[in-house]
C-alpha distance (Angstrom), angle and dihedral (degrees) to the residues before:
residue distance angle dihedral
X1 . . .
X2 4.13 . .
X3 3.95 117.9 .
X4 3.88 130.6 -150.7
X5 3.86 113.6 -169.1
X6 3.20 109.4 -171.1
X7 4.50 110.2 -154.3
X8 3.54 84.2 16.2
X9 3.53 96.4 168.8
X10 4.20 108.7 164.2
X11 3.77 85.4 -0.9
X12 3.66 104.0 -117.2
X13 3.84 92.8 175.4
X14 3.85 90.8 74.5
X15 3.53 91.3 49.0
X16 3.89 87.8 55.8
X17 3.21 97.8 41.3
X18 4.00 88.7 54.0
X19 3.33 88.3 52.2
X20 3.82 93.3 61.5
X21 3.62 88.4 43.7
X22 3.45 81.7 -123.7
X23 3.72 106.4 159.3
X24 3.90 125.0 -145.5
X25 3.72 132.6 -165.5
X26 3.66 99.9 -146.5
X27 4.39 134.9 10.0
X28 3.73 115.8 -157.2
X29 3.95 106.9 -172.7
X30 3.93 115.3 -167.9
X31 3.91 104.4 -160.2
X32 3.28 136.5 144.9
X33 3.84 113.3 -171.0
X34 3.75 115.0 95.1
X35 3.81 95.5 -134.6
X36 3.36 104.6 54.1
X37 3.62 95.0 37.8
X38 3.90 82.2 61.9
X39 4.08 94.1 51.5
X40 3.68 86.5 56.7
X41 3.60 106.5 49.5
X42 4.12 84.7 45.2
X43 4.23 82.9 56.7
X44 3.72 103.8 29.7
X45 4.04 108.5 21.9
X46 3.43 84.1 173.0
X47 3.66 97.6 67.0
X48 3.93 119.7 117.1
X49 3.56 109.8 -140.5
X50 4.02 119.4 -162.9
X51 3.63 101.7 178.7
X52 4.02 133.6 -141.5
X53 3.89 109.2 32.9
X54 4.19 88.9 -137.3
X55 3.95 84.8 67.6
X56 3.85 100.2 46.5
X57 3.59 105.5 102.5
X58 4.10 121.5 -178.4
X59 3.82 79.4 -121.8
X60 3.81 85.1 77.7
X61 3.36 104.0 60.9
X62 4.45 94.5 50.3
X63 4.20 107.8 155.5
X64 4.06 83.9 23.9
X65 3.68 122.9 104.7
X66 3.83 105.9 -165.2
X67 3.70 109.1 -155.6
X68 4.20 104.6 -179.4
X69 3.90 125.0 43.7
X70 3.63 113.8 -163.7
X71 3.23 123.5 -175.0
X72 4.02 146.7 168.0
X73 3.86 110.2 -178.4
X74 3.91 114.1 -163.8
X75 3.79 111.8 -76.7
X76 4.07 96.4 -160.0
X77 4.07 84.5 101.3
X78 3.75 98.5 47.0
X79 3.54 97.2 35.1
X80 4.09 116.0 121.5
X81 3.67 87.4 -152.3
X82 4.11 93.4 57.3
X83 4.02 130.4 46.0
X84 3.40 94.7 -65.4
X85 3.46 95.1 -134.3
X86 3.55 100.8 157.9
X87 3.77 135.9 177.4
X88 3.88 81.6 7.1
X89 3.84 97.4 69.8
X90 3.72 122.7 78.1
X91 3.43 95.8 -124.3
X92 3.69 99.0 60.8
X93 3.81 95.9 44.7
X94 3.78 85.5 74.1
X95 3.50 79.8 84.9
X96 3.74 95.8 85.0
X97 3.35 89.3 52.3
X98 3.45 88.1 73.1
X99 3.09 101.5 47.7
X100 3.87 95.5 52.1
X101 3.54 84.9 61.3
X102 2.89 106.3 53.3
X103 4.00 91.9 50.3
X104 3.98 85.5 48.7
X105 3.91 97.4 49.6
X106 3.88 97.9 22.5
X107 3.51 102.8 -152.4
X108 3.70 123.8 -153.9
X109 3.72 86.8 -124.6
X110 3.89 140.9 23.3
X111 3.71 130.3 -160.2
X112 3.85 117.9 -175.1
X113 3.68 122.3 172.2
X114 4.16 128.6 -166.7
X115 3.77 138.2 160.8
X116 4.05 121.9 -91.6
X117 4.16 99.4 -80.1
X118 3.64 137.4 170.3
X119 3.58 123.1 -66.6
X120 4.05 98.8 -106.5
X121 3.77 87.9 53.2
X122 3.78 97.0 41.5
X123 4.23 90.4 50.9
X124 3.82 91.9 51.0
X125 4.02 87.3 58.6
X126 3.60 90.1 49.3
X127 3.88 92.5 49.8
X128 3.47 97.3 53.8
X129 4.39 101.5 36.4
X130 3.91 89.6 42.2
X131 3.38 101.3 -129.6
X132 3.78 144.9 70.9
X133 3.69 130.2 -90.7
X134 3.39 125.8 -112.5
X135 3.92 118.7 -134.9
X136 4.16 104.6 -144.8
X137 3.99 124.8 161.5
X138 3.65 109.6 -152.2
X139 4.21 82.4 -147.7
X140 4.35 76.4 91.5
X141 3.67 87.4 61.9
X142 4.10 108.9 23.2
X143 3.78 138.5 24.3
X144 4.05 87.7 -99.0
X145 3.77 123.8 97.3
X146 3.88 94.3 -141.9
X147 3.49 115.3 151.6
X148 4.69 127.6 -169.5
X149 2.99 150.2 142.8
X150 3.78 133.8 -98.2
X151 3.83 127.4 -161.3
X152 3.74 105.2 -167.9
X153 4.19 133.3 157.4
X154 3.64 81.6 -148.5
X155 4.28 116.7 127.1
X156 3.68 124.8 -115.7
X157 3.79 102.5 -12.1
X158 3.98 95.6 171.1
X159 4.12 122.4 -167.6
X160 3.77 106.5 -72.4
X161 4.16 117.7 -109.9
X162 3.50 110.6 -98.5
X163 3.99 111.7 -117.2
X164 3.43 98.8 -164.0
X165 3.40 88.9 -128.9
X166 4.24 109.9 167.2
X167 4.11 135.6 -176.8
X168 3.84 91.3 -89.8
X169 3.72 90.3 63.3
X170 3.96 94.1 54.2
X171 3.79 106.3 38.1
X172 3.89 128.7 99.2
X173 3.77 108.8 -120.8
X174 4.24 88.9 -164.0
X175 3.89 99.9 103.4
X176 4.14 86.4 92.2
X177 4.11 88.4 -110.6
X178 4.25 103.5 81.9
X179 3.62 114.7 -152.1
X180 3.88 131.7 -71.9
X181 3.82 127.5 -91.0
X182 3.56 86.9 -147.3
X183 4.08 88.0 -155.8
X184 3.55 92.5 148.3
X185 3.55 92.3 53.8
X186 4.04 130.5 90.5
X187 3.59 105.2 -141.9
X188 3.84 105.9 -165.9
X189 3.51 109.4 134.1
X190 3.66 138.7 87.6
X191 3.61 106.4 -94.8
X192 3.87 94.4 13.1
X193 3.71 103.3 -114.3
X194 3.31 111.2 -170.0
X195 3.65 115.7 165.8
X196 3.61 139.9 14.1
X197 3.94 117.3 -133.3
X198 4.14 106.1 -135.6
X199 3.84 94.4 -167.8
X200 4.15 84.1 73.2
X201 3.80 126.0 92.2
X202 3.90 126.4 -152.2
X203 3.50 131.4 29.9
X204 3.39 124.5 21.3
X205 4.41 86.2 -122.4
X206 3.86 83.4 70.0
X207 3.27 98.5 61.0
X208 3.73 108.6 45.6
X209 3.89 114.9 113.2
X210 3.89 116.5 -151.1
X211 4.17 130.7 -148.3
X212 3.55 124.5 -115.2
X213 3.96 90.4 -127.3
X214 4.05 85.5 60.5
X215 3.46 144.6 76.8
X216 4.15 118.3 -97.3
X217 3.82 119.9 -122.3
X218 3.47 113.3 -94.1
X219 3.95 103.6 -79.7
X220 3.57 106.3 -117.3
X221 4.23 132.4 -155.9
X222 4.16 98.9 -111.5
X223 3.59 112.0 112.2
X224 3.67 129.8 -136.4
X225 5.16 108.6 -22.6
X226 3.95 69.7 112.2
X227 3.62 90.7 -86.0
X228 4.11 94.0 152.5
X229 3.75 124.7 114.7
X230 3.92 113.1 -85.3
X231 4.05 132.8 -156.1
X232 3.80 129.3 -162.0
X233 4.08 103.8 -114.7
X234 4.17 123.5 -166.9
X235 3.93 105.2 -115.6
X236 3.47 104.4 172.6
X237 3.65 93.0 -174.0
X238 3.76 91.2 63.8
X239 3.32 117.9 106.2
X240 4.16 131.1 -169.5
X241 3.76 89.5 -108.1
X242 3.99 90.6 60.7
X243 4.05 100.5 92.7
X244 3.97 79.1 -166.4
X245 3.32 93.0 71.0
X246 3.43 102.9 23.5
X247 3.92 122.0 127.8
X248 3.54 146.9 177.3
X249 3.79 124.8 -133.0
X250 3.41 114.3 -114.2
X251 4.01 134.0 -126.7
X252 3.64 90.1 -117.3
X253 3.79 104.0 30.9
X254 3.61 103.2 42.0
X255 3.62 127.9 133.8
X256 3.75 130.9 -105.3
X257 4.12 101.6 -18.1
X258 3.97 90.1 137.0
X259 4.06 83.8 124.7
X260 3.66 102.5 40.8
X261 3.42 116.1 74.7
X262 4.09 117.8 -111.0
X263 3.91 92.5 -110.4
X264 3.66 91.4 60.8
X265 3.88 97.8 60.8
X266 3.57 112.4 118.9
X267 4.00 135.2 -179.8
X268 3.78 104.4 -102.8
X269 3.84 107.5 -175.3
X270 3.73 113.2 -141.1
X271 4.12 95.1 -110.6
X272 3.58 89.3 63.9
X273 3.56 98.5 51.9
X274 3.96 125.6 104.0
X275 4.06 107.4 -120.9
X276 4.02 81.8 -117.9
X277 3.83 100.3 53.0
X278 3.56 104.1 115.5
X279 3.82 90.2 -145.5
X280 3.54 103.2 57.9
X281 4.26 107.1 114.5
X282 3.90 90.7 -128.2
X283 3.41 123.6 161.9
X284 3.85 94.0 25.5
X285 4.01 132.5 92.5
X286 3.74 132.9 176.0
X287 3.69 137.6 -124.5
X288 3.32 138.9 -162.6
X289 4.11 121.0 -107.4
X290 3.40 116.3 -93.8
X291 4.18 115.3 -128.5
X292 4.11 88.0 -115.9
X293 4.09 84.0 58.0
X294 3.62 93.6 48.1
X295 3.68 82.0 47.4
X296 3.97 91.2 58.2
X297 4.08 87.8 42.1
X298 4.05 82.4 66.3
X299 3.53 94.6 39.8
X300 4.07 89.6 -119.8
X301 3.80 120.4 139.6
X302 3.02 126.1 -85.5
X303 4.25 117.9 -78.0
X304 3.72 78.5 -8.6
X305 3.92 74.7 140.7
X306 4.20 105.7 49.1
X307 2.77 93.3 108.4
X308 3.85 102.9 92.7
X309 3.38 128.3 30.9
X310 4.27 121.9 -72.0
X311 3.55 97.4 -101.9
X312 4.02 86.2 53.1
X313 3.72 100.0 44.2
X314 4.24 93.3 50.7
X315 4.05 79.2 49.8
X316 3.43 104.3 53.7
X317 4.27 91.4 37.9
X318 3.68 83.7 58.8
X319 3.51 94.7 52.3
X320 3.90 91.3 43.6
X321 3.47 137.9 79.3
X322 3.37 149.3 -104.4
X323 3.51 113.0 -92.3
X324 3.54 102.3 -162.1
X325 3.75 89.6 47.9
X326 3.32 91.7 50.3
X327 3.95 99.3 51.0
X328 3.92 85.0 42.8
X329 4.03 88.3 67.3
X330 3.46 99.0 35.8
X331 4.07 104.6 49.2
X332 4.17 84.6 70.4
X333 4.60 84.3 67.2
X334 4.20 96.9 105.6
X335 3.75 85.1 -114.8
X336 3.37 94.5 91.2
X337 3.68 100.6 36.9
């Protein structure tokens, strides 16, 4: 079997198919960012790369049948957290360069993936691949709530199991402080946030602290603005005059309100709490995710990424995939059967 992933970038398609144990004759990678280029030739030296998608031609692949076309086209255009701009922004047109592919080299099977995105953009995707997309959160197979879409021609790719998998099973307890037991905390939401950190400027995202016995936001490409995944850790050194440590409970992960009524919540930063109030986040403090966590969010080995610097690796994770999504979909090709 020979492989053309198309925006290949750390080339999580050879980590899924490894997973399989599905074994491939040949891996073309087209990929264009230095870094990630680098992270897989360290993994797979054996990788061909052919560079910038607009100058792969079916011509260049004569004598070769290619029988799986992955591909993740930038999201930045579809994205409901950006402009939205769509088919109108450069990035998303690479699209169609997918698609002429895959009508030049006619695969036997197709794999496209792309972020949740408004129904006009989502419906042009489906015109042009032929099939529908399948919704799937990778929170059924990781501690990350990270939900896309995936186009494939594959057969009978069902909703994953959901292995309950939470933060407390993915984080590094090595920093001398262990990890929260969160028992005074009333994790009901989504993504369990629990605490806002008030030593962080900007938007109100950056600030939002998550429990261990949650999932993690969806780790996202930005580097560095503090934009990385962060947990609520026990430091029982901390005290509420420490702005380092300081926090603020949140609406959903506050402590105790069982007899006020939801409406009433309010953000009460630590400094203004009495030593008595039973809702004051004392004795806690939050850290950032290390790249080897955000590693374990996308089910990817361990310092699969190191080699690049940190800023880089949380990047190019962001960017990536799922693996055990990924693998999920692809174990129903007839290859493996």
């Amino acid at each position: 079997m020979n492989v053309l992933s198309l925006f290949d970038g750390m080339s999580c398609g050879q980590l899924a198919l490894n997973r399989l144990g599905i074994e491939y004759d040949t891996y073309y990678a087209s990929e264009i960012d230095k870094y990630a280029i680098k992270v897989t030739q360290a993994n797979f030296p054996n990788t061909i790369q052919v560079g910038d998608v607009t100058q792969v031609k079916a011509d260049d692949f004569k004598g070769v049948k290619i029988d799986l076309i992955l591909a993740g086209s930038p999201c930045q255009g579809f994205s409901k957290a950006g402009k939205q701009l769509n088919f109108d922004d450069p990035r998303s047109k690479l699209f169609f360069e997918f698609i002429r592919l895959v009508k030049e080299l006619q695969p036997k099977y197709f794999l496209l993936e792309n972020v949740n995105m408004k129904k006009e953009s989502r419906d042009i995707i489906t015109k042009y691949t032929g099939v529908e997309p399948i919704d799937i959160n990778s929170s059924l197979l990781s501690a990350q709530n990270r939900r896309r879409l995936y186009w494939t021609n594959i057969p009978n790719v069902t909703q994953p199991e959901d292995k309950g998998i939470v933060l407390k099973d993915i984080l590094d307890v090595g920093d001398g402080q262990g990890t929260a037991t969160l028992k005074r905390f009333n994790l009901d939401s989504t993504c369990h946030h629990v605490a806002d950190a008030d030593d962080i400027n900007g938007h109100d995202s950056l600030k939002r602290v998550y429990g261990e016995h949650g999932k993690s936001p969806t780790v996202n490409s930005a580097q560095g603005g503090n934009r990385q995944p962060k947990v609520l850790v026990e430091n029982k050194s901390a005290t509420k005059n420490d702005k380092a440590y300081s926090l603020t409970a949140s609406y959903n992960g506050a402590v105790a309100w069982n007899s006020i009524e939801r409406k009433q919540r309010t953000m009460i930063p630590i400094s203004q709490c009495d030593d008595d109030d039973p809702n004051v986040v004392d004795g806690y403090r939050y850290r950032k995710l290390t790249p080897v966590e955000c590693e374990r969010l996308q089910t990817v080995p361990d310092n699969y990424t190191n080699h690049v610097s940190n800023s880089q690796r949380y990047k190019m994770l962001g960017n990536g995939w799922t693996i055990d999504v990924i693998a999920h979909i692809l174990k129903n090709m007839d290859v493996v059967k």
